[in-house]
C-alpha positions as CSV (number, residue, x, y, z in Angstrom):
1,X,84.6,91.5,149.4
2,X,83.2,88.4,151.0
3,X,79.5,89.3,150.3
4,X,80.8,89.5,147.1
5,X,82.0,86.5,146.6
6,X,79.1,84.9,148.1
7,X,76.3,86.4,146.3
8,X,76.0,83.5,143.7
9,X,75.5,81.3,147.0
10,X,72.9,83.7,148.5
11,X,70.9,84.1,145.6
12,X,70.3,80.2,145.1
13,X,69.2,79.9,148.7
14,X,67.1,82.6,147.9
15,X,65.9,81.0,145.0
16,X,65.7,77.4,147.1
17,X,63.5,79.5,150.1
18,X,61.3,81.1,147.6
19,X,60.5,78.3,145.4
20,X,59.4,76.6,149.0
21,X,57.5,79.4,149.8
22,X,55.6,79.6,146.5
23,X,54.7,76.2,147.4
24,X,53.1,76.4,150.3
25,X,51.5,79.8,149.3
26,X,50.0,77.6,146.2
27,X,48.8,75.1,148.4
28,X,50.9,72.3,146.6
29,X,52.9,71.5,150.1
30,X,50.1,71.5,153.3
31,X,50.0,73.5,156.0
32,X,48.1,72.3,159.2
33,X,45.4,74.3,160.6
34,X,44.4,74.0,164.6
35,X,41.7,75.2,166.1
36,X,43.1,76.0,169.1
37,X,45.4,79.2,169.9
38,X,48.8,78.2,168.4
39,X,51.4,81.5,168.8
40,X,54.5,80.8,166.9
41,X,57.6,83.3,168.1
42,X,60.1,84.0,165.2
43,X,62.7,85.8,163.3
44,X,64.1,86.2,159.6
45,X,67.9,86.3,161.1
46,X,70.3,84.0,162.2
47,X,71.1,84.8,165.6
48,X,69.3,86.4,169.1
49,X,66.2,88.6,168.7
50,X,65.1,88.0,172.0
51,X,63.0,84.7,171.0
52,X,63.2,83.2,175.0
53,X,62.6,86.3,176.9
54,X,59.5,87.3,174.6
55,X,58.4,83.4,174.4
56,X,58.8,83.4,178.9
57,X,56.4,86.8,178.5
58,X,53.6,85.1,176.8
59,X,53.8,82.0,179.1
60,X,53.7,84.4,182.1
61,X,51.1,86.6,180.8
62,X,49.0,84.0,180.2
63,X,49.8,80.9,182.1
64,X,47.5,82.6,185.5
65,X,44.3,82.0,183.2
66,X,45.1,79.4,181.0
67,X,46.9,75.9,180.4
68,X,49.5,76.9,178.2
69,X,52.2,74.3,176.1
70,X,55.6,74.9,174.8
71,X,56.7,73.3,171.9
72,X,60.4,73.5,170.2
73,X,62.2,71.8,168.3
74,X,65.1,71.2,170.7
75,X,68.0,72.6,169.2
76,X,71.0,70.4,169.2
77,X,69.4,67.7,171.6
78,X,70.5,64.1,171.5
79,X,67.0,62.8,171.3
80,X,64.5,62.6,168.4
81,X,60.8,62.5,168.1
82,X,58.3,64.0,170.7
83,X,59.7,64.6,174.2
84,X,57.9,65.6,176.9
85,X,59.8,67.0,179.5
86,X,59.8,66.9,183.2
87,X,62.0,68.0,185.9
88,X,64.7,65.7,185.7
89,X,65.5,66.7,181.3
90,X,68.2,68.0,180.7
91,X,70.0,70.0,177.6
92,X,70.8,66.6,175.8
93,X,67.4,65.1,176.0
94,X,65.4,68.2,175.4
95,X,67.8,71.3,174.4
96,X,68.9,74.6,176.5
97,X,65.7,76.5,176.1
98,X,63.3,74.1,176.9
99,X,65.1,73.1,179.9
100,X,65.4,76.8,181.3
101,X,61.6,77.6,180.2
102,X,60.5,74.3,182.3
103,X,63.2,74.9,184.9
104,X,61.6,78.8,185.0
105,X,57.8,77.6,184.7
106,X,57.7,74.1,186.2
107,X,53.5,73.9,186.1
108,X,53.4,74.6,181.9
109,X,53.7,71.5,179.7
110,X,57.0,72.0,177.7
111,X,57.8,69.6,174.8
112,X,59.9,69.0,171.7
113,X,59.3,67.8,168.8
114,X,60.8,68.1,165.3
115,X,57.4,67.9,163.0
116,X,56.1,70.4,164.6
117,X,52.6,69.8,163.2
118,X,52.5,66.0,165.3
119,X,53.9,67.9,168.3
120,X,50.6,70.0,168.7
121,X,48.6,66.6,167.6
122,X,50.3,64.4,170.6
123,X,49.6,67.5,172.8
124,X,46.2,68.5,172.4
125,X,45.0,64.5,172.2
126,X,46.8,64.5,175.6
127,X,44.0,63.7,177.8
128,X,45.7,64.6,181.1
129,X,46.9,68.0,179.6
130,X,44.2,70.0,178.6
131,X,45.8,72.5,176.6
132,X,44.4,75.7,175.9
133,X,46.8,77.5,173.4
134,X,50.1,76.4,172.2
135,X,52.9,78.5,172.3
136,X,55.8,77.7,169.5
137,X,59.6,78.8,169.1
138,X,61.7,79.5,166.6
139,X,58.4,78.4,164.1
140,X,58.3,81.5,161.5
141,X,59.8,79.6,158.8
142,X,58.0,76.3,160.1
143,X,55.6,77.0,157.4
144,X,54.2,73.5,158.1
145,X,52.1,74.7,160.7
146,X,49.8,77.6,159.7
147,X,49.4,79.4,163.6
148,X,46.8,81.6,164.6
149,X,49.0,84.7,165.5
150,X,52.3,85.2,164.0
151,X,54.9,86.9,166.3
152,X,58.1,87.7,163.9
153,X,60.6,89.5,166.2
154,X,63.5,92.1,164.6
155,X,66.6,92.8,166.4
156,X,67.0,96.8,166.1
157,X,70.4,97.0,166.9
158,X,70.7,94.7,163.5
159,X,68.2,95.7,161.9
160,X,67.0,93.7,158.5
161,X,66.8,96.2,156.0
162,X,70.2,96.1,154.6
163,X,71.0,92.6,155.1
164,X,71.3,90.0,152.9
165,X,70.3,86.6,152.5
166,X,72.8,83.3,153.9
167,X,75.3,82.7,153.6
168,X,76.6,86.6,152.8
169,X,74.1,88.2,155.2
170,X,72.3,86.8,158.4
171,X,68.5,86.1,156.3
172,X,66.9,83.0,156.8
173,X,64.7,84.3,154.1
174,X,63.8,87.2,152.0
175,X,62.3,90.3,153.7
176,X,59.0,89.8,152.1
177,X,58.1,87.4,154.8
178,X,57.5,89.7,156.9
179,X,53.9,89.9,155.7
180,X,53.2,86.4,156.9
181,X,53.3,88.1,160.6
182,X,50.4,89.1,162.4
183,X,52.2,91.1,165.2
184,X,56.1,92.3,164.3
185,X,58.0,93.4,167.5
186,X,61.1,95.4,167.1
187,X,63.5,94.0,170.2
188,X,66.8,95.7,172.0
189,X,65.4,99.0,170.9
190,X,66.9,102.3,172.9
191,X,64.2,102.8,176.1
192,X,63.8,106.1,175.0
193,X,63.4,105.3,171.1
194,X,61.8,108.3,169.8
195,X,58.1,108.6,168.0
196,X,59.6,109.4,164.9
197,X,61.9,106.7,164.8
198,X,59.3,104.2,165.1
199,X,57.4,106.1,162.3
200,X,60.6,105.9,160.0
201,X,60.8,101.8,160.9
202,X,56.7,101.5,160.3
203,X,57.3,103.2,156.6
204,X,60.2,101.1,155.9
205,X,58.4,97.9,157.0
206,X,55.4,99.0,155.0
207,X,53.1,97.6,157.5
208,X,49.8,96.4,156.3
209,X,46.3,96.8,157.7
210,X,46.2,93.5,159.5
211,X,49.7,94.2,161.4
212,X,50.4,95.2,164.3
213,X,53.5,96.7,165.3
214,X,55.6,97.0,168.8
215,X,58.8,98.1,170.1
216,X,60.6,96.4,173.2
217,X,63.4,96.8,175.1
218,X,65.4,94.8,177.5
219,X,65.5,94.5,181.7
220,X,67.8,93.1,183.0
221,X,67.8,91.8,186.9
222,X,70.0,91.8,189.4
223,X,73.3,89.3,189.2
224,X,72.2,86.6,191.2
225,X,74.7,83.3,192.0
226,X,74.3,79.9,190.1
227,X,74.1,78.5,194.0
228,X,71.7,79.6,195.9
229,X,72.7,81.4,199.0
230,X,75.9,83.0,197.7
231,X,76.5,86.4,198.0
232,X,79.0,88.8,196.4
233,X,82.2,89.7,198.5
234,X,81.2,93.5,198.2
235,X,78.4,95.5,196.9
236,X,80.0,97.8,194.9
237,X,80.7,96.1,191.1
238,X,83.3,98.7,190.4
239,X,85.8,96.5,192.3
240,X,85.2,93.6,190.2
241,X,86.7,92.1,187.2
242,X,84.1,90.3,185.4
243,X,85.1,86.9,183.2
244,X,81.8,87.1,180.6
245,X,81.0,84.2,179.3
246,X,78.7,84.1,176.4
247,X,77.3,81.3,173.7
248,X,74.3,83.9,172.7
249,X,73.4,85.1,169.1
250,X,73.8,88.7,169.7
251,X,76.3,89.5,173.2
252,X,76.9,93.5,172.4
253,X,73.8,94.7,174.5
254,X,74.9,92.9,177.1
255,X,78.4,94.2,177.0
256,X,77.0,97.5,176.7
257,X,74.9,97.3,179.6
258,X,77.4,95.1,182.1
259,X,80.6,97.7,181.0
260,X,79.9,100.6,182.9
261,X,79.1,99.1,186.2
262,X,82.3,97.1,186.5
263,X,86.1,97.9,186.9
264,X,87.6,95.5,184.2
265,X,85.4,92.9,181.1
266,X,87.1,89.6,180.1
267,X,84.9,88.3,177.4
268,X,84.6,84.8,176.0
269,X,82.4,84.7,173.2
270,X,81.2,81.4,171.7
271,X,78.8,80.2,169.0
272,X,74.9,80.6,169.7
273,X,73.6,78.0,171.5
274,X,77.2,76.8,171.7
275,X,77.7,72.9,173.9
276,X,80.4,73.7,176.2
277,X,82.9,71.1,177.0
278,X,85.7,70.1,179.6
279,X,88.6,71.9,177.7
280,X,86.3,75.6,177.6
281,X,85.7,74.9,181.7
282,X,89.4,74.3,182.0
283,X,90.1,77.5,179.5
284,X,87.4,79.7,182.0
285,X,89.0,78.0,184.8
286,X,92.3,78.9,184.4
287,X,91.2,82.8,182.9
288,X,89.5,83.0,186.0
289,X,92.6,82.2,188.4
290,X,95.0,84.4,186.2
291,X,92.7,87.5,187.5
292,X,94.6,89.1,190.2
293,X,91.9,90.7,191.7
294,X,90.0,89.5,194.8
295,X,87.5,90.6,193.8
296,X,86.3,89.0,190.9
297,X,83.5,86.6,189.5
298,X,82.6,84.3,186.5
299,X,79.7,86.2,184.4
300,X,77.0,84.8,182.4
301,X,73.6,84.6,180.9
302,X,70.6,82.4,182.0
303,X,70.5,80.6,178.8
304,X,74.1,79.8,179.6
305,X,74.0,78.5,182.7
306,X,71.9,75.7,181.9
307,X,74.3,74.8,179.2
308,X,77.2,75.1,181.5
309,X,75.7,73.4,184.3
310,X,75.1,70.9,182.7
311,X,78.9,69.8,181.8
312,X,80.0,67.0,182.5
313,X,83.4,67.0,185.3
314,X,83.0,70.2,186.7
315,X,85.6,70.9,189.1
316,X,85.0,71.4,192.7
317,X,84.1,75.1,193.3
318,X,83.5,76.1,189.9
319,X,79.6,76.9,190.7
320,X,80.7,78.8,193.8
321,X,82.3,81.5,191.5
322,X,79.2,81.6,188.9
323,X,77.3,84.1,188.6
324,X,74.2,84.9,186.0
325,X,72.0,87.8,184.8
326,X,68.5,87.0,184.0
327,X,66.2,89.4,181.5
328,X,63.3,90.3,180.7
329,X,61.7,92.1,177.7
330,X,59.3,95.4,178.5
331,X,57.3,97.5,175.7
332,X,58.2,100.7,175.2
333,X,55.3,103.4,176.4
334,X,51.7,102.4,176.4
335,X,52.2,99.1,174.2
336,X,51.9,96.4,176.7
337,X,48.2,96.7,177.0
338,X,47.5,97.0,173.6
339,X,49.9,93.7,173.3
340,X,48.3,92.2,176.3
341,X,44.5,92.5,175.3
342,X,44.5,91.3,171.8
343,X,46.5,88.2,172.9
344,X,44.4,87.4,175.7
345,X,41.4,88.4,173.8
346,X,42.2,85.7,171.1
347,X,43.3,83.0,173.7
348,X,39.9,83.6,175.5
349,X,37.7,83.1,172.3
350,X,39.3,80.2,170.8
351,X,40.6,78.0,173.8
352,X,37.5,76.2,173.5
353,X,37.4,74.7,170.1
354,X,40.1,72.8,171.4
355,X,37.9,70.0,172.8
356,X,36.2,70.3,169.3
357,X,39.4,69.9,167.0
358,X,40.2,67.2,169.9
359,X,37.2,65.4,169.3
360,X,37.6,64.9,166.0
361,X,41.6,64.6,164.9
362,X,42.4,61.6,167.4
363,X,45.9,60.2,166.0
């Protein structure tokens, strides 16, 4: 009933996207061209596709060979303009992502920057940085800046091929987009995801020629404390009632995996990328002290953390009882090479027109 009653709304955002689209496909609105390796992670949902963990394995895979940059937008930041962060941002002056991908990598450059197209201008005319490929999040329907490779990622626990557009579905923008991709990477897929199961979501897709398609899962670490040199009061988690805390696009993989292991789940769910505040530390405060168990321990995601550490007031011994789970995204079988070479490949041939693009597009 509620798609129903939002259809008419959906269809003139999809006639708004597509009208936008035709633009730029026409040539009427610009789109910037770099000649330097600019790799733009993306999805057509609202919500978590596994944008940070996929973004961190680029910036690990190539950041031993290469000076790599990573440009956002800053999502709900206090500041405007471009941004470059060091080790002292934090979520208001730069956004949660950027501050746990700089927290995570401390030697990449990390900026923000809402035109995404001066962002990669004010970096690569950087003298002291010396960029060699760009790496940009949450840029697919950026269409401002025309990158090199094209990452769109697809949750497959929600898959896209029954949704609809916003505000009755989760779609940014019609499915057809998915052709502006150069690599699509299907993420939180089962780690056993069968042959012909990827053959039925490569024929729905209709993949073209110049696609290339992959299928990751998710790894996730070990619990580890928010303070360093913490430890758990026993080793086995099936004494422990966990308090979750989540502000995450899509929590239920996470509750899927974390259930099993522990004796009881309190879960507090907020929005994506949701700004926590006193009253929610008092609210997980006093959750936390109504569990009767000793043993017992405040759960959440990296992402998270940053957000909540960042709080203002937090009482005294709050951080002693926080705990996170980091993750990290693997391909399924024999992909990673495949995934590794042609990225690298293109990084290596085109990192050096760079100093030429450089040399002639000074601001």
């Amino acid at each position: 009933m509620r798609e129903i009653l939002l259809f008419p709304l959906s269809f003139l955002y999809g006639l708004i996207t597509s009208f936008r689209n035709f633009l730029y496909d026409s040539k009427i609105l610009k789109q910037h061209e770099f000649d330097i390796p600019v790799i733009s992670v993306g999805n057509l949902t609202v919500g978590g596709t596994g944008k940070t963990p996929h973004a961190e394995y680029l910036i690990s895979l190539l950041k031993k060979d290469f000076k790599i940059a990573f440009l956002s937008r800053g999502y709900k930041r206090k500041t405007k303009g471009f941004i470059l962060a060091n080790k002292n941002s934090g979520v208001n002056d730069i956004g949660d992502e950027p501050v746990q991908i700089k927290q995570k990598f401390p030697d990449i450059t990390v900026a923000v920057c809402e035109k995404r197209a001066v962002g990669i201008k004010k970096l690569i005319n950087n003298d002291t940085l010396n960029i060699d490929a760009i790496i940009l999040d949450d840029a697919f329907q950026h269409r401002s800046v025309r990158p090199n490779i094209n990452i769109l990622l697809i949750d497959y626990t929600q898959q896209i091929f029954n949704d609809s557009l916003l505000p009755a579905g989760r779609l940014r923008e019609s499915t057809r987009a998915k052709y502006r991709a150069n690599f699509i990477i299907f993420t939180k897929c089962p780690p056993q995801l069968k042959p012909i199961d990827q053959r039925i979501i490569k024929n729905k897709l209709d993949i073209r020629p110049y696609q290339n398609l992959f299928f990751t899962d998710i790894v996730y670490g070990e619990i580890s404390p928010a303070e360093k040199g913490r430890t758990l009061l026993g080793n086995d988690m099936r004494e422990y009632t966990v308090l979750l805390i989540t502000g995450i696009g899509n929590p239920k993989p996470l509750l899927s995996y974390i259930e099993p292991q522990v004796g009881e789940i309190i879960h507090l769910q907020y929005a994506d990328h949701y700004k926590y505040k006193t009253p929610d530390i008092e609210k997980i405060q006093n959750q936390y002290d109504a569990i009767e168990s000793s043993y017992k321990m405040i759960l959440t995601t990296e992402k998270d953390l940053v957000r909540l550490k960042s709080t203002p007031g937090l009482p005294n011994g709050f951080m002693e009882k926080l705990y996170y789970i980091p993750i990290e995204i693997r391909f399924l079988e024999r992909m990673k090479d495949a995934f590794n070479k042609r990225i690298i490949n293109y990084v290596t041939e085109n990192r050096s027109n760079s100093k030429l693009y450089k040399k002639n597009n000074k601001l």
